[in-house]
N, C-alpha and C positions, 0 to 999 in steps of 0.2 A: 827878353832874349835879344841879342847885338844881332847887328845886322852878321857880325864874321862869323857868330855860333850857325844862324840860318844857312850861311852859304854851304859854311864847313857839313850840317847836318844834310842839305841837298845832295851834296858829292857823296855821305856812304849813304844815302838811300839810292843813290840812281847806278852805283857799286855795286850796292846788293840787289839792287833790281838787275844789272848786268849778269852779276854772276847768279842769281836766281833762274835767269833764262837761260843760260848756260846749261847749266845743271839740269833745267828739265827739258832742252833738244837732246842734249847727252841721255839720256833718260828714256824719252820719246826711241830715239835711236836705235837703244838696246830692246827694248820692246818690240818693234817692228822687226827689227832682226831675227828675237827670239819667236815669231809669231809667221815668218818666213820659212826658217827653219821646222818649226813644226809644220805647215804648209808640205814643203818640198817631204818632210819623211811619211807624211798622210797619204802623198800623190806616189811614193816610190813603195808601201806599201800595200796599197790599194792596185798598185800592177803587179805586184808579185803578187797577190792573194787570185787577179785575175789572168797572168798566167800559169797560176799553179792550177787554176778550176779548166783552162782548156787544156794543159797538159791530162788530169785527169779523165775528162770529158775522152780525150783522143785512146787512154789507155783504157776505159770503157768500152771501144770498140775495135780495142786490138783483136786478131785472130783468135787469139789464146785466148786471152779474156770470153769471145764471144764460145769458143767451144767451152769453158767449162759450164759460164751463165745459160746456154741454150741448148747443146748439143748433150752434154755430161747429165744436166739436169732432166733430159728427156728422157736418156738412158736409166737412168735413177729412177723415174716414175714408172718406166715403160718396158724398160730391159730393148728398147731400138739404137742400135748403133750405126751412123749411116757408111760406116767402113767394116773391115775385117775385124774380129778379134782381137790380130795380133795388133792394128791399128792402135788399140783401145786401151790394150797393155801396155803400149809403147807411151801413148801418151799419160797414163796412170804415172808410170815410172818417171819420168818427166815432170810434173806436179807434183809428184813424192820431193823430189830434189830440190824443189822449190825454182825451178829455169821460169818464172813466168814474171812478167813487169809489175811491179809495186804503182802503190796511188801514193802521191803528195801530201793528200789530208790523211793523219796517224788517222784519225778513227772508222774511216774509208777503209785504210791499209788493213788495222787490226781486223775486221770485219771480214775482207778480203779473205786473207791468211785462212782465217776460220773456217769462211766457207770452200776453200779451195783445200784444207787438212779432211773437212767432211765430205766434200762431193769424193774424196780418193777413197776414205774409209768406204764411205756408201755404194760404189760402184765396183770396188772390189768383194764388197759382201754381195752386191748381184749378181757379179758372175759367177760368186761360188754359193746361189740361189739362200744366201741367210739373210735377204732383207723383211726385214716385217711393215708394214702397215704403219707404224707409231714412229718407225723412224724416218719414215720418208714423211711426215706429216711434220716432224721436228728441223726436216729439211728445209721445207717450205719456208716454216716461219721464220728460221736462218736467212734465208734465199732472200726473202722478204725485208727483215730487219737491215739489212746489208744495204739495196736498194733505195730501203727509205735514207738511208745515210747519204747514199750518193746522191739525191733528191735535194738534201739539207743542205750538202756539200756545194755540189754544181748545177744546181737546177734540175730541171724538167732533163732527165735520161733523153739521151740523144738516141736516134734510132740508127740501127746496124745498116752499115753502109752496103750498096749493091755486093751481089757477089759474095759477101763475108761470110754468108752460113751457108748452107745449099738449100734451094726451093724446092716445096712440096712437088711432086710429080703430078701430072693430073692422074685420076683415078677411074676409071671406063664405067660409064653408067651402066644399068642392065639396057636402056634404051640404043647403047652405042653396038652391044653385041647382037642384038638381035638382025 
């Protein structure tokens, strides 16, 4: 091998060593980029999924919400309503229509829907005294099923804010009348 093949062979190795490095910064580049990119839509998902869970959480203890999960459901067991009749009617009809705020997670939602088509059946069968035993027992696990979703969904059930349902009254011992 001449000395002019040597030199000539030096220039395309140090050629393709150039453009070898080229090619893998170009490379490196696109990588980081695409590895950014998934980054940034991880981080812009991961805040939608956690404000959809406090948008939920807050619609768990809308008014509505808490009357049908606490006030409806007591009705339903107990036939107590802590208003008038026509109250009860008013807000039945209301519920029939569907006027109440939806959840962000579908299976929250569908759950919802469900048990708010049932607590209206169930509390119209009370008033016109055809409830049985077996239905409000089907209620429950409804009631229940639901719950455990909103569990799954958004954590630990947040508890009903001051004010949102009405407090038990106190109740006079027999010690107090005496």
């Amino acid at each position: 091998m001449t000395f002019e093949t040597f030199r000539q062979w030096i220039t395309v190795l140090g050629l393709s060593g150039l453009v070898g490095t080229l090619i893998a910064l170009v490379v490196k580049a696109l990588l980081e980029r695409k590895s950014q990119d998934r980054e940034h839509r991880w981080q812009e998902e991961k805040e939608r999924r956690d404000r959809a869970q406090d948008t939920d959480r807050a619609t768990y203890n809308q008014r509505l919400t808490i009357l049908v999960r606490e006030d409806l459901a007591e009705f339903i067991r107990t036939g107590q309503w802590p208003a008038d009749q026509e109250d009860l009617r008013r807000a039945l009809l209301s519920l029939r229509q569907a006027t109440y705020e939806h959840f962000l997670d579908p299976t929250v939602n569908e759950g919802w829907e469900l048990l708010v088509r049932k607590s209206v059946d169930l509390a119209t069968r009370r008033l016109s005294n055809r409830l049985r035993e077996s239905d409000i027992f089907a209620y429950n696990r409804l009631r229940t099923e639901w719950e455990d979703a909103c569990k799954r969904s958004f954590g630990p059930l947040p508890a009903p804010p001051e004010g949102a349902a009405p407090s038990p009254e106190p109740h006079a011992s027999a010690s107090d009348s005496s």
